[in-house]
N, C-alpha and C positions, 0 to 999 in steps of 0.2 A: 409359853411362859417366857418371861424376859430373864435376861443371860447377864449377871450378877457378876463384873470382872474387876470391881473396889480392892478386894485382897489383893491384885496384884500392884496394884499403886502402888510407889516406893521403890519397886523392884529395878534391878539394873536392867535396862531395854523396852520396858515398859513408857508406853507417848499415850495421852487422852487425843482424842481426834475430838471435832468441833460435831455439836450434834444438830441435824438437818430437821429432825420429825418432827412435828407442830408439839410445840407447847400445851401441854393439857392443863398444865398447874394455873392459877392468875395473880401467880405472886408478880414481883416487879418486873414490868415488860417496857419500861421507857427506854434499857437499854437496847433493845433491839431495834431500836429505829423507828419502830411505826406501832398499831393497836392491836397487829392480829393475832400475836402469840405465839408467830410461826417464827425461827430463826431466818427461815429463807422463804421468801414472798415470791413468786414469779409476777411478771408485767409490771414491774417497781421502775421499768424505764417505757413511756409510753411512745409507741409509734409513731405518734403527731406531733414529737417535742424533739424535731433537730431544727435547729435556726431558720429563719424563713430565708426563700430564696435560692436555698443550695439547688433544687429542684427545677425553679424557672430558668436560673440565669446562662447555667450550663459552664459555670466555672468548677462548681464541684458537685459531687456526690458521694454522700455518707462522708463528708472528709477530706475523701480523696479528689486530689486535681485532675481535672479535664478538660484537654486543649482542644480548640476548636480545629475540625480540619479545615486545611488551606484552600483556596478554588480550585487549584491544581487536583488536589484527590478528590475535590467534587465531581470535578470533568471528569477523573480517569472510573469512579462509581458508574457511570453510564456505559461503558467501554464493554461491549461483551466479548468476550475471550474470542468465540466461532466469528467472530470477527474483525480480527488483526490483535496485532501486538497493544496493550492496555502504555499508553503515555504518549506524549510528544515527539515526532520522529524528526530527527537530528538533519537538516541544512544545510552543516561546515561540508558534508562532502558534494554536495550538488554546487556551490559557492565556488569548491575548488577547481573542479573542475569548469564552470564554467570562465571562468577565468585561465587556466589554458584553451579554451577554443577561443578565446579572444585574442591570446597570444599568437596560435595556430594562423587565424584569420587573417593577421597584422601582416602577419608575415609572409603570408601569402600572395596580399594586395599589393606590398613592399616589392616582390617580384615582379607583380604585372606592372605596376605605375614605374619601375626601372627598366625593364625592358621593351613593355609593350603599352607606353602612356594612352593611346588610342584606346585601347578596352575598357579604361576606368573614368575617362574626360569625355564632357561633351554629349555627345550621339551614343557614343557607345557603354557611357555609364550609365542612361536611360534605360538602354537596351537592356543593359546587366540588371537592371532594378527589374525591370520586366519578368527575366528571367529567373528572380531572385524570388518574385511574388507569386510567378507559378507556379513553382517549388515549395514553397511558401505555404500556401494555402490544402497544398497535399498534402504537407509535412501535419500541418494543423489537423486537417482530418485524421489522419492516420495517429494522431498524437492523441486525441479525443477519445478514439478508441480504445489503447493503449491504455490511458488512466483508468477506463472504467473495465479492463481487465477481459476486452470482447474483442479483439485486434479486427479491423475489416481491409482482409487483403482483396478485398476487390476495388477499391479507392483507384488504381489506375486501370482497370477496363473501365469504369465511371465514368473516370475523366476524358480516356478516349473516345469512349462512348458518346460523349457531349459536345466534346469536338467536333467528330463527326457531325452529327445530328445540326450542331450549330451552324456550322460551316453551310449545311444542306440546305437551310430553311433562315437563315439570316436576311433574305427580302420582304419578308411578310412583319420584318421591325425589329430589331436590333434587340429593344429591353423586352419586350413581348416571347422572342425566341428565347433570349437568358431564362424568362421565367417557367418558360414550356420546360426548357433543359433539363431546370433547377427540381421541379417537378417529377418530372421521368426518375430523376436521380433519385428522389427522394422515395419512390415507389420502387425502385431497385434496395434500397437501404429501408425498408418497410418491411420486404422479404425477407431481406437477413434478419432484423430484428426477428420476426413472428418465428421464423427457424429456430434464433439461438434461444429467444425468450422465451416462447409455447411448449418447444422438449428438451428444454435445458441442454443444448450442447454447444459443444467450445466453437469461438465465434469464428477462429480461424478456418473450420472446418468449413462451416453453414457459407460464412462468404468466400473461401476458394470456390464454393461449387457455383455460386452466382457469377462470380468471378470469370466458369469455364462457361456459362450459359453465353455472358456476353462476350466472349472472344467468339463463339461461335459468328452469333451477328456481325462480329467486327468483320472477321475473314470475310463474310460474303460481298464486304466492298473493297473489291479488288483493286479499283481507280481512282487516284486521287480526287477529292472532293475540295472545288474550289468555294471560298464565302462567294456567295451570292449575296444583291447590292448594295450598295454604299463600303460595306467593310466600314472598321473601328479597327485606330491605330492606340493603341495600348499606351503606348511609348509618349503621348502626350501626358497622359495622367500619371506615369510610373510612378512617382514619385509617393500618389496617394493611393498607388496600387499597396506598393511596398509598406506605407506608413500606416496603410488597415491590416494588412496583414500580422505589422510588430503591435498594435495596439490591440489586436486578438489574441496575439502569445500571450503579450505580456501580463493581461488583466487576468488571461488564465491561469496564469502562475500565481497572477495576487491571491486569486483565488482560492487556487489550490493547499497557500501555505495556510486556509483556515482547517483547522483540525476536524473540524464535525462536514466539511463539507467534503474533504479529503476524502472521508471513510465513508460517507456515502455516496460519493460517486464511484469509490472502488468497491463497494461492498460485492458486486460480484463477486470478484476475486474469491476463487477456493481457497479455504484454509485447511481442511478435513475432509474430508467426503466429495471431488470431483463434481461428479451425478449429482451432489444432494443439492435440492433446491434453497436458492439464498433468498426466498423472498420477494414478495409482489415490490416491494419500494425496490430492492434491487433489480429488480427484472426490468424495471421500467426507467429508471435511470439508464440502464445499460441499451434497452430500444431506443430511447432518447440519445444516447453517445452515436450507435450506428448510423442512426440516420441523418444527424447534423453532420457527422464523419462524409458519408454520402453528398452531401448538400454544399461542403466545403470541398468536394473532390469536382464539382461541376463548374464551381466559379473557376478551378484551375484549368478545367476543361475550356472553360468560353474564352479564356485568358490566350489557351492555346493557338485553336482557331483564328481569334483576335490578331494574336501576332507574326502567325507565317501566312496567314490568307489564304493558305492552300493545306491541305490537310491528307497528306500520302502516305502508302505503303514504305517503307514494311510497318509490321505493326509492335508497336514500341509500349504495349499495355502493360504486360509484368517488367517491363524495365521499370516506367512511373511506379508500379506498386514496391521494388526493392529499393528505389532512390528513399520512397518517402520513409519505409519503413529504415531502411538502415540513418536513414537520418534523424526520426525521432527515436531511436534509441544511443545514439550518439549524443543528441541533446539530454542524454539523462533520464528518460520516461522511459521507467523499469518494463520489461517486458512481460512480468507480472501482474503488471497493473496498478493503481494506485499511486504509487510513489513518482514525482517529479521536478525539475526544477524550477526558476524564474524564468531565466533569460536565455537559457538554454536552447529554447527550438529558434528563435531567431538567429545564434551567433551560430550554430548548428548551418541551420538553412545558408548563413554566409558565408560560413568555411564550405562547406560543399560546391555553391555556385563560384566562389574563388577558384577552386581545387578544378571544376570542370572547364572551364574558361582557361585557366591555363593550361590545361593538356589539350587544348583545342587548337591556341594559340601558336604551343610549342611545337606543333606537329606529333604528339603523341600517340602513341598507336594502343590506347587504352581504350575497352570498349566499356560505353557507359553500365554494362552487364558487372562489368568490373569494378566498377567504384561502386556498384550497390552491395556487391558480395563482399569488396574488405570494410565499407559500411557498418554493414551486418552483421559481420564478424568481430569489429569492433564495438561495434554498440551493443552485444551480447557481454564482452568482459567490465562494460562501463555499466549492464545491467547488475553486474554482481559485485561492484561495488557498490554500486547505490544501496543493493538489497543488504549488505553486508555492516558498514557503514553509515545508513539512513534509518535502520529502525531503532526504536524509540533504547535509550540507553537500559532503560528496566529491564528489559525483553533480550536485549543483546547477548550473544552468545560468547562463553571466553576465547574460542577459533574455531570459527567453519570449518574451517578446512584442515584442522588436525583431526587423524581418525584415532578413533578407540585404541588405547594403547594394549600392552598385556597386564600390565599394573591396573591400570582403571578397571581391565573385564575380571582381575582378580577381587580388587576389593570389590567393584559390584555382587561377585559370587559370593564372596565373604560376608557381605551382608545379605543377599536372602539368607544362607545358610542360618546367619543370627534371628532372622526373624522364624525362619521356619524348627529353630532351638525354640523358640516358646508357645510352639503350640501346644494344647492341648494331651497330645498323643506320647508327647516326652516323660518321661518318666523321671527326670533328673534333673537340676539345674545345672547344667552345662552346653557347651556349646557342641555343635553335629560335630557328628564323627568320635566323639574321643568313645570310647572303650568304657563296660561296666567297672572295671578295675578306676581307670581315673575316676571317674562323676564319684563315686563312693567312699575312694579311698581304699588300699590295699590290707590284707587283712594282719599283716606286720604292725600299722601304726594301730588299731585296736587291740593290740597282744592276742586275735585268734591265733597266730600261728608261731 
């Protein structure tokens, strides 16, 4: 039965509410808006009646504005996490520093052409370009590696390797022999590859061990190894030795600073999981690094041969592999791979051939063992700027290198504790730890007590 509440009309506090139930009566209904008797109509606004357009154009929806994303957040949508930092990685610090090794270099040359003008004029600037390119060309191998995050420390048993090998067999045709060499090498850097890429392990490992294969071979020739006939003087062409060499940094660096091509040439690179495999595209970029790494350690090899004509003990193989290494990390090519500069392996490669030439000149009693180790040692602290410094601003960290303070690991603790206040299992809204007495209240402010 319907609930009869007229009598109280009038009354003080007494409100009529608006009434919703359809209309049974068919007295006048124009006031309600429409014919069906009901005060309140549902679907009185139809779905296919917002303005045309809001839908296609992508300026709005239902109303609201919607700004188109930029190419920038296009690019960074593609960016998968397990694969580097998502954005553009920052330049100014590869920029910088390449611009003190230019400084460094300056200054160095400043020394030789004031004291010892002979080393830098003439004959003997040839010479230095010679020696500039076949440094040069290791640096470049070992640098190749290095980006794609596979380092191939065997690049100087390679190169002496080829030397050798060159030196043995240069009468049967000068470019014929380079390609035999080039070859060898390249089947030496095949190995490594199939090693790091077939059971995914760190490339530094797979080619030291090639590395100690071919020292075995090397050792077994005890005697100097003269070129056999004609011999090739280097020192004629220096010029365009030197000038393929900087046109292969340099392009490589062009290269490098495109962002899609960066990351996958480094996608080796571990981000998470060591052991875990980064993929057939990665796997095969990074074979491809090895063995052109390989292949550019053999032109430095021929280069060698080339220029002393005589190819002797002792054996100077992990010397080449610490030069080139400590060089291209000096030039800026992160030790982890991936990250590097423009101009860097070239003014790298300069400053070092300056650096060595003058402790030659000076009477120096530094052994070349020794300028690969402070090298190396350097090019590890210019690794940790780069890494530091060069990743993508999004991604950057507030300091590396400040640790956990006791404040941080407190409110850290202070917030699980918050989170683990709402679980389930609580029985109170309050935060862990307080007492039945707080969460509820003490039985004073209810007057139980």
């Amino acid at each position: 039965m319907a609930y009869d509440d007229s009598r109280f009309r009038g009354e003080p506090g007494f409100r009529d509410e608006p009434e919703f139930r359809p209309r049974t009566d068919t007295a006048d209904t124009s006031s309600l808006g429409n014919g069906s008797g009901s005060l309140y109509n549902p679907g009185s606004y139809p779905v296919t009646g917002y303005p045309p357009g809001t839908a296609d154009t992508g300026d709005t929806t239902l109303g609201l504005g919607r700004r188109k994303p930029s190419a920038a957040q296009l690019e960074d949508v593609f960016d998968d996490p397990s694969h580097g930092d998502p954005g553009r990685d920052r330049m100014a610090v590869h920029f910088l520093w390449e611009l003190l090794l230019l400084l460094a270099t300056a200054a160095v040359a400043y020394l030789l052409y004031r004291g010892h003008r002979s080393t830098i004029t003439g004959a003997g600037l040839r010479d230095l370009m010679v020696v500039a390119a076949t440094l040069g060309f290791l640096v470049l191998g070992m640098g190749v590696s290095l980006r794609a995050a596979v380092p191939n420390l065997a690049v100087g048993p390679i190169a002496y390797g080829s030397a050798l090998f060159f030196a043995a067999h240069a009468d049967r045709g000068l470019v014929t022999t380079a390609v035999v060499t080039g070859l060898l090498a390249i089947a030496a850097g095949t190995v490594i590859a199939a090693l790091v890429v077939g059971f995914h392990v760190p490339g530094w490992a797979a080619s030291l061990a090639v590395a100690l294969g071919l020292l075995v071979w090397i050792e077994q020739r005890t005697h100097a190894v003269k070129m056999t006939g004609g011999g090739y003087a280097p020192g004629r062409h220096a010029s365009f030795w030197l000038g393929g060499f900087a046109v292969l940094a340099v392009l490589g660096g062009l290269l490098g600073l495109s962002k899609p091509l960066r990351r996958a040439v480094g996608r080796f690179r571990p981000v998470a999981d060591p052991a875990r495999r980064r993929g057939a595209a990665a796997g095969s970029l990074a074979a491809l690094a090895i063995i052109g790494s390989s292949g550019l350690a053999s032109v430095s090899g021929v280069l060698v041969a080339s220029r002393a004509g005589t190819v002797s003990p002792p054996n100077n193989a992990l010397t080449l592999t610490g030069l080139a290494l400590g060089t291209a990390l000096i030039a800026g090519t992160s030790a982890y791979g991936r990250r590097g500069g423009l101009f860097g392996t070239v003014l790298a490669v300069a400053l070092v051939t300056v650096v060595m030439e003058y402790l030659d000149v000076t009477k120096r009693a530094v052994a070349p063992l020794a300028v690969a180790a402070v090298a190396i040692g350097a090019g590890l602290v210019v690794t940790r700027l780069v890494e530091t410094f060069g990743r993508p601003r999004s991604a950057a960290d507030a300091d590396d290198w400040a640790p956990a303070s006791a404040d941080s690991a407190a409110t850290s603790s202070t917030s699980i504790a918050d989170v683990d206040s709402w679980s389930p299992n609580r029985t109170g809204w309050t935060t862990a730890g307080a007492s039945s007495e707080d969460r509820w209240g003490n039985g004073d402010r209810w007057g139980s007590r």
